[in-house]
C-alpha positions as CSV (number, residue, x, y, z in Angstrom):
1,X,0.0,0.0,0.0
2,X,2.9,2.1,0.9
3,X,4.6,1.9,-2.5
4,X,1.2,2.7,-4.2
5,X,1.0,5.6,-2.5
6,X,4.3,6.5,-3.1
7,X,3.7,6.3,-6.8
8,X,0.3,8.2,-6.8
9,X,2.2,11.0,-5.0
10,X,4.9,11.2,-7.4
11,X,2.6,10.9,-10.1
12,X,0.8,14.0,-8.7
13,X,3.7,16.1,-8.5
14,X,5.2,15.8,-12.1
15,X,1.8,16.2,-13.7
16,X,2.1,19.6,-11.4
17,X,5.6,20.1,-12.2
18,X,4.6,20.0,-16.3
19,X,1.4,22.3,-15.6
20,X,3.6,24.9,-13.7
21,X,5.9,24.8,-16.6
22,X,4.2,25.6,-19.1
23,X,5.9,27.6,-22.1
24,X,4.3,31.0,-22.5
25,X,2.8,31.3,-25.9
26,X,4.4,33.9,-28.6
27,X,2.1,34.4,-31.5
28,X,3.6,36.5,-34.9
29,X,1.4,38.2,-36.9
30,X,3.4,38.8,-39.7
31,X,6.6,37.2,-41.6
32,X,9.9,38.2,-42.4
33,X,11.8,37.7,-45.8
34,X,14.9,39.3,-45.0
35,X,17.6,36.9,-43.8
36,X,19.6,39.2,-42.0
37,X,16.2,40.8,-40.1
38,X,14.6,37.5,-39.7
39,X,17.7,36.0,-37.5
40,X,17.5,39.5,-35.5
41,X,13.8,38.9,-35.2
42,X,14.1,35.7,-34.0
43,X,16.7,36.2,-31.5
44,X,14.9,39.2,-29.7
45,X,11.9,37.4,-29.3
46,X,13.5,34.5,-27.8
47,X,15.3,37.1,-25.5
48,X,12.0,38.5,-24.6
49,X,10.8,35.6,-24.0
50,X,13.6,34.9,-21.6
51,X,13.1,37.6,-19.4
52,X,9.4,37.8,-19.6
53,X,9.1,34.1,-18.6
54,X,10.9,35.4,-15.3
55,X,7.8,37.0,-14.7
56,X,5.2,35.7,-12.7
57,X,2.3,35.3,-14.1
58,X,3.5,35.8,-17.4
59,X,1.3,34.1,-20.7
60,X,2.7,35.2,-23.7
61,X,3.3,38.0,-26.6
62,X,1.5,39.0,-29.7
63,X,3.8,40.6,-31.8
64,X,3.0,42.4,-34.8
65,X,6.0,43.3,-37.5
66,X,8.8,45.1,-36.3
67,X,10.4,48.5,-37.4
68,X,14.1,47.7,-38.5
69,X,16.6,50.2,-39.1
70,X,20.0,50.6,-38.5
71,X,21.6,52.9,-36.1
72,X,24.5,55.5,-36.3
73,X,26.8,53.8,-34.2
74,X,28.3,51.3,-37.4
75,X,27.1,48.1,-37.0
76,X,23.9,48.4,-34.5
77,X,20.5,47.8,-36.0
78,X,17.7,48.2,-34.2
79,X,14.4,46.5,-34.1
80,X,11.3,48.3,-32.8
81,X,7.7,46.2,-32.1
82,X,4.5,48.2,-31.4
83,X,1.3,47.4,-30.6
84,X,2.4,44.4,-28.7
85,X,0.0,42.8,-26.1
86,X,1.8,41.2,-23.0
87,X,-0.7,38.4,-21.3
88,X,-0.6,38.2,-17.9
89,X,-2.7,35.8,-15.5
90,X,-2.4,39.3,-13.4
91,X,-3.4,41.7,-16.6
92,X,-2.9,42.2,-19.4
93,X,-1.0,44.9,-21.0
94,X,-0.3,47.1,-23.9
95,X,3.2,47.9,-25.2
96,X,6.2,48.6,-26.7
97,X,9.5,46.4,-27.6
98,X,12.6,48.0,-28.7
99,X,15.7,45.6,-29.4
100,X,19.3,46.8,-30.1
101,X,21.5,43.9,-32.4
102,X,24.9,44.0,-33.1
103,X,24.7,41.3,-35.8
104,X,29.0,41.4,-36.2
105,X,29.1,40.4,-32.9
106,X,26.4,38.0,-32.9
107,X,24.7,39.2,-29.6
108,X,22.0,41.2,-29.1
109,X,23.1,44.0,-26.5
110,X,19.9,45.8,-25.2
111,X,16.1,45.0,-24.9
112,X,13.5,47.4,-23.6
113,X,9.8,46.9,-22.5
114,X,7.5,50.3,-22.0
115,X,4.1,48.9,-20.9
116,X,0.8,51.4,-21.1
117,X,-0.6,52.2,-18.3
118,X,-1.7,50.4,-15.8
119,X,1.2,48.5,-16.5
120,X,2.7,44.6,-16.2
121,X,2.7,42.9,-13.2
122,X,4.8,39.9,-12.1
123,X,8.9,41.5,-12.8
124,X,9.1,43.2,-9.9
125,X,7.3,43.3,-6.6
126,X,7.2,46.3,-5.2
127,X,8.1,46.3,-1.3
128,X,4.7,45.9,0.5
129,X,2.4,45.1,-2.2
130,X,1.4,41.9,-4.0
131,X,2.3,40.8,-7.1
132,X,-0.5,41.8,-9.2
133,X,-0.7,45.0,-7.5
134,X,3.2,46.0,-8.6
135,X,2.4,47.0,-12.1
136,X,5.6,49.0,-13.5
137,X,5.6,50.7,-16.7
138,X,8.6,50.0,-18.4
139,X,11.8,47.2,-18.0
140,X,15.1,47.1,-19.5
141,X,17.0,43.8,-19.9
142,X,21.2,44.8,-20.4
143,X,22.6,40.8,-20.1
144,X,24.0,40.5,-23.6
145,X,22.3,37.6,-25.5
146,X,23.6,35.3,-28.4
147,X,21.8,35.7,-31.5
148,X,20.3,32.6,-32.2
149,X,22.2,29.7,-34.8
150,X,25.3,31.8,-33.9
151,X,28.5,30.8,-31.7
């Protein structure tokens, strides 16, 4: 009885440990032809994704095509998403994405967040509140991140 028990318990705990894992869901509304944008593309969404899935509460991303352009500074292209809806169990919210590439150096350096108002909870908690009541408006992500199918 003791090992049935046992195995019903552990049972119970990876089918919660699968359900608490869950990916978050990142849904494109648009496609990209360009080689060069499309590995930029792909790499700052899977760095958003990366931070954002640090959040609590954190669902997914509806992205809609980004602004590309490249920068002054030689060799920085930039990437710019609006209208992007970030679904949270706590809220959702309304947005912007901005995403700095350095494609000669394979890494993307810089990722920014500015959520409308009321904001996104679940990134930070704000000392003496609860989660879904530390809403912030905006979050910047500086950790340097490999661009995707590079070394």
């Amino acid at each position: 009885m003791r090992n049935k028990l046992a195995y019903a318990i552990a049972c119970f705990a990876a089918i919660g440990s699968m359900v608490s894992s869950q990916e978050a869901i990142v849904s494109r509304q648009y496609e990209i032809h360009d080689p060069a944008m499309a590995a930029i593309d792909a790499s700052c969404v899977a760095m958003a994704m990366k931070t954002l899935n640090s959040a609590e509460g954190f669902e997914g991303l509806e992205l809609q095509s980004p602004n590309q352009w490249d920068s002054n500074v030689r060799g920085v292209s930039i990437a710019s998403y609006t209208h992007v809806s970030f679904n949270s169990s706590f809220g959702d919210a309304k947005g912007s994405m901005t995403c700095v590439a350095v494609p000669s150096q394979n890494v993307i350096a810089e990722l920014a967040f500015k959520f409308d108002a009321p904001g996104l909870a679940g990134l930070r908690t704000i000392p003496g509140r609860s989660v879904a009541d530390s809403k912030i408006s905006g979050f910047t992500d500086l950790n340097p991140f490999q661009m995707i199918g590079t070394k």
